[in-house]
N, C-alpha and C positions, 0 to 999 in steps of 0.2 A: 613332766614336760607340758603337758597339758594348760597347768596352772600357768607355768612360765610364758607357753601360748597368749592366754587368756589376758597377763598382766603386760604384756607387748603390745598386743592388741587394743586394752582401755588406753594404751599409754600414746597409739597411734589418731585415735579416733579422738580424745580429750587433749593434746598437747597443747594447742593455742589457749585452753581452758584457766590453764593455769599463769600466763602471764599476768602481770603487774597492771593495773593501770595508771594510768600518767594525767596527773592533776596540777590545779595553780592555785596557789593560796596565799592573798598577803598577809604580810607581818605588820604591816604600816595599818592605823588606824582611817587614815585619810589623804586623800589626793592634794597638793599643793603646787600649784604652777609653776615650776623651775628647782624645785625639791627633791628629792629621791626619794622612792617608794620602795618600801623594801619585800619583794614575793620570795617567793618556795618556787620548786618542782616538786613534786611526793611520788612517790611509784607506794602504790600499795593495793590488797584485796578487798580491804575496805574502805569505806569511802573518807576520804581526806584522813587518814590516821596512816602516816606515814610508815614503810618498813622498811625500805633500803635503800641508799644512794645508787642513783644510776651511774655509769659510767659517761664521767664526762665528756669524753672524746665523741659518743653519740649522743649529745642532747646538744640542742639549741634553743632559746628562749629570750625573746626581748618584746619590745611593744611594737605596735604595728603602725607604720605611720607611710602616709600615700599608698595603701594596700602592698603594704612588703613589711617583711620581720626585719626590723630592727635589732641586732644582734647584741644582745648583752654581756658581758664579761662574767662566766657560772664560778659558783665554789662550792665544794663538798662540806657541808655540814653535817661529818658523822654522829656524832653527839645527838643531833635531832633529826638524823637519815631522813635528809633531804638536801637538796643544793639551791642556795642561796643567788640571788640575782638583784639589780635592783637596777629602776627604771626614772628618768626623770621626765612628766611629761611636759609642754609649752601648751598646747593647749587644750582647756578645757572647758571650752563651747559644747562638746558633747560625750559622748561613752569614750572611753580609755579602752582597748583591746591589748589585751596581752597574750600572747601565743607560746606555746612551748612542744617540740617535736623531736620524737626520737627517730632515729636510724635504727633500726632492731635488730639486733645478732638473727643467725638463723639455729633454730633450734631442733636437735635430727634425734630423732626414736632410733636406735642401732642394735645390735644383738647384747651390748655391754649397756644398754640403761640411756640416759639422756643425757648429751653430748651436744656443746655449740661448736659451732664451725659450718663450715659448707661440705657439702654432700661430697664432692670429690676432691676435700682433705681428709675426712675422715676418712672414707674407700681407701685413699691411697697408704694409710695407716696400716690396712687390713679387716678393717669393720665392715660390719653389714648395715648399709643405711635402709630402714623401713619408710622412713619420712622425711624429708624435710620443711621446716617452715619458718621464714623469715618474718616476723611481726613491728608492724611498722605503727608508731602511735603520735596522735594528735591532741594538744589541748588548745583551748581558749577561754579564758577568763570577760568578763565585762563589770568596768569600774566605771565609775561618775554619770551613771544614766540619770535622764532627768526625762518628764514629760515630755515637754518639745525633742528629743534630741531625734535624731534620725540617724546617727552614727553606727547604731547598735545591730544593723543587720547588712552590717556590711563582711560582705565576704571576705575570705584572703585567700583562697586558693586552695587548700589541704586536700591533698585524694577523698577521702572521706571528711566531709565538713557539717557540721550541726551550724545552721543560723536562725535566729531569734527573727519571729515575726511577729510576735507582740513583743511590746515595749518593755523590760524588767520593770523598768519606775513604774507602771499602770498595771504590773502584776498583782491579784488578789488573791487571798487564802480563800477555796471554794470556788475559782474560777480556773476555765483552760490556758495553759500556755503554748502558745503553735510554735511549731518549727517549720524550719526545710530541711531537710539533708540531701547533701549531694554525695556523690558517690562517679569521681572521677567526671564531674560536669554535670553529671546525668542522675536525675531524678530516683532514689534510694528507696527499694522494698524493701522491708524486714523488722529486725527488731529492735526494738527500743526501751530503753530501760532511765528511770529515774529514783534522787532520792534527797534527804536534804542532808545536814551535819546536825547529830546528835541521832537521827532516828533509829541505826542501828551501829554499835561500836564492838560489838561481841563476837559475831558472825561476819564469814567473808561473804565474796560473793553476794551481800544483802539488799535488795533495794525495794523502796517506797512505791514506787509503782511499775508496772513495764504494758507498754504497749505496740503496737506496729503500724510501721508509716506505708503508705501508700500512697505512689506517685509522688515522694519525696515528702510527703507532710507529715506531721502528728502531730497529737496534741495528747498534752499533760496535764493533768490535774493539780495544782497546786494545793497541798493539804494541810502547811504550817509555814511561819515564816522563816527566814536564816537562808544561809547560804543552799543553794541547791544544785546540784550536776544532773547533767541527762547525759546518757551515753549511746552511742550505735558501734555496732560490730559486725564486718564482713572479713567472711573465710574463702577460702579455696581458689580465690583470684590466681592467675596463671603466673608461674614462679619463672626463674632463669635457670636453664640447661645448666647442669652440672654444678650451683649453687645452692638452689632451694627449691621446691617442688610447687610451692603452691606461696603465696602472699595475703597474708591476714592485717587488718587494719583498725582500728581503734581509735576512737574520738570522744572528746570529751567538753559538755561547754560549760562553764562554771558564771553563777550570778547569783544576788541576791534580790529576797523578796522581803518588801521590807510591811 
């Protein structure tokens, strides 16, 4: 019983631990004005190495034009577990933004193991819910940055949002990258995590650097070049009565350094 205890408990305390993160990745070599570009969604533990198609009914994803998501038409690409999308931009005077957001099931720790739904459909099943927590995830991508552009630190909105305060194009290997994050409008404590593609492919959870923002800021070291993700993560945000207990949130901003 004990044990049983024990593995309820790791399972209450880690559950947001184990979710997916939610990435953008194009397929298309390059950007062309009036052209389709063809991205991914990925949901994976590692970075950009995709492992399961999300469920499409919760993902949305297109590019971002007059600060709103421009909504794309998804398809499940089981074969390369991930969902396909594709974007045509007009213009490209500056960064391309592309966005992609999940709606997140809520996920309940119960006496029978880990269970989606909300707290009082399970209960009405007969279960015991220990937990619940619905996890909400954010990506965004940045394409066709150039020196001048100023497009690249434009916000869009996301409860949790990573924005580039230095420029990707002026990014150097051995220099800081800043951010902001916000976190519901409001200026983001906590942690921060970064890494690029190829640094680790073996291990989940792996990443290149991590550091902590303060007053919404951080900065990252850039340590090689290729595509790179920084990510921030907030838990325990106040949930909905009788749905889910608490609200965790996940953001992700994808660029390269060239």
């Amino acid at each position: 019983m004990r044990r049983i205890t024990a593995l309820v408990l790791l399972l209450v305390l880690n559950a947001p631990a184990f979710s997916h993160e939610l990435t953008i990745r194009a397929k298309s070599r390059e950007l062309k004005a009036g052209e389709p570009f063809h991205v991914t969604v990925q949901s994976s533990h590692k970075f950009i190495v995709p492992e399961e198609v999300e469920v499409l009914s919760r993902v949305k994803a297109g590019i971002i034009e007059g600060g709103k998501l421009i909504e794309s038409e998804l398809a499940a690409n089981d074969p390369e577990l991930c969902i396909d999308f594709t974007v045509t931009p007009h213009d490209l005077s500056g960064s391309v933004i592309l966005a992609a957001i999940k709606d997140g099931e809520t996920w309940c720790v119960t006496n029978e193991g880990g269970k989606s739904g909300a707290r009082k459909d399970l209960e009405a099943q007969g279960l015991k819910v220990l937990r619940a927590t619905k996890n909400d995830k954010y990506a965004k991508a940045l394409f066709n940055t150039s020196p001048d552009d100023t497009k690249f630190s434009q916000a869009v909105g996301h409860p949790l949002e990573i924005i580039p305060l230095t420029n990707p194009a002026s990014a150097r290997v051995g220099e800081y990258f800043r951010v902001k994050i916000l976190l519901n409008g409001q200026p983001y404590t906590g942690p921060v995590w970064a890494t690029y593609d190829g640094f680790v492919t073996e291990y989940e959870n792996t990443y290149a650097y991590y550091t902590e923002a303060e007053n919404g800021e951080a900065h990252i070291k850039i340590t090689a070049p290729g595509l790179w993700g920084i990510r921030a993560f907030q838990g325990d945000l106040p949930g909905v009565e009788g749905d889910y207990d608490s609200l965790t949130l996940r953001a992700f901003l994808l660029f390269e350094v060239k």
